[in-house]
C-alpha positions, -999 to +999 in steps of 0.1 A: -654+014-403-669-025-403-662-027-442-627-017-437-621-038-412-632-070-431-610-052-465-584-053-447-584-086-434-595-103-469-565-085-485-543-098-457-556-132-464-553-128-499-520-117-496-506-149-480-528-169-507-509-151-535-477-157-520-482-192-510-496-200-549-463-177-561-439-203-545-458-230-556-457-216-595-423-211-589-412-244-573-434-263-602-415-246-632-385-254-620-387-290-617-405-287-654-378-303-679-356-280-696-349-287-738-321-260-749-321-229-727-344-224-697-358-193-721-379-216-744-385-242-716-421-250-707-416-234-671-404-200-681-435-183-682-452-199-649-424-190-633-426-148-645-461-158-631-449-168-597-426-139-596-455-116-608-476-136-579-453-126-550-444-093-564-484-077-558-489-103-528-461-087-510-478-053-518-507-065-509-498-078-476-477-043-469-509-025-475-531-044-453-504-049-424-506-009-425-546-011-422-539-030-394-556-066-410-534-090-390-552-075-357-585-072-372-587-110-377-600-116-342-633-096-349-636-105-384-631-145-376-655-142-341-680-168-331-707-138-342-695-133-375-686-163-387-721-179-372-742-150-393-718-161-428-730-196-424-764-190-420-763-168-448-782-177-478-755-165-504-734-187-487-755-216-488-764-212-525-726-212-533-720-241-515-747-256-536-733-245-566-699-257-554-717-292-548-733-290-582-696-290-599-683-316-579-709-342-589-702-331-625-667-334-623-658-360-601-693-378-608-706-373-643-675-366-666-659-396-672-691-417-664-708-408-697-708-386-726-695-354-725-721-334-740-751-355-717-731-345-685-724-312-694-768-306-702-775-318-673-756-301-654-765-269-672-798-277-668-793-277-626-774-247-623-799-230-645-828-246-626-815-235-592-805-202-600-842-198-619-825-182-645-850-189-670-882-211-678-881-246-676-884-253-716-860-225-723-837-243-697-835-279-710-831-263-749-800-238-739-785-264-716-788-291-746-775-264-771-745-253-753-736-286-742-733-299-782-721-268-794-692-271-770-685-309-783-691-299-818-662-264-815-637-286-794-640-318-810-640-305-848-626-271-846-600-271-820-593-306-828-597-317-787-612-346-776-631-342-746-640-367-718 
């Protein structure tokens, strides 16, 4: 009973997430410029997007406002709950992950080379998630980080930050 409870009130809130990000497709592609006809203009296909958006968050919300989410939110969002989800350690290592890619995005890209910011912050994630041995660690984080240059500055033709 407990995991439909908390089903039900995910898909309700994901329900009002896909409709809020639907109108917000929408509203974007139509202030996009239009060339010839709104077929071949650059917001035609974010807005099918939008439409397709709203279209399964309005079926999403009808199906979890007939497993009864809205009143479930009460017990699912309680001072018990939520207090056990922070102290959770899957929540804590997402929020370090999470902090990981804000200091490369907002701190490293930009600041220096692409393919040094990218290694190192390979190299972290790996590190914290012990994914692998230390050695094995620095070599694929240094690998990926120039193979990615090397496919998106000479093969796609892209220069990167």
């Amino acid at each position: 009973m407990e995991d439909v409870k908390k089903g039900s009130v995910s898909d309700f809130i994901m329900s009002i997430l896909l409709l809020i990000f639907g109108i917000a497709l929408i509203i974007s592609s139509l202030n996009m410029k239009v060339f010839n006809t709104f077929l071949d203009a650059p917001g035609f296909f974010p807005m099918l997007l939008g439409i397709i958006f709203i279209f399964l968050g309005l079926m999403m919300l009808i199906s979890s406002i007939r497993r009864k989410g809205p009143q479930q939110m009460g017990h699912v969002f309680g001072k018990a709950n939520l207090g056990a989800f922070f102290k959770h350690i899957e929540f804590k290592r997402v929020m370090i992950l999470i902090g990981l890619m804000v200091v490369y995005i907002f701190g490293l890209i930009g600041r220096m080379h692409f393919a040094i910011a990218t290694a190192i912050y390979l190299f972290c994630t790996m590190w914290f998630l012990k994914s692998t041995g230390l050695v094995k660690n620095i070599i694929i984080s240094v690998v990926t980080s120039i193979v990615i240059s090397v496919v998106f500055r000479f093969v796609f033709n892209i220069p990167l930050p």
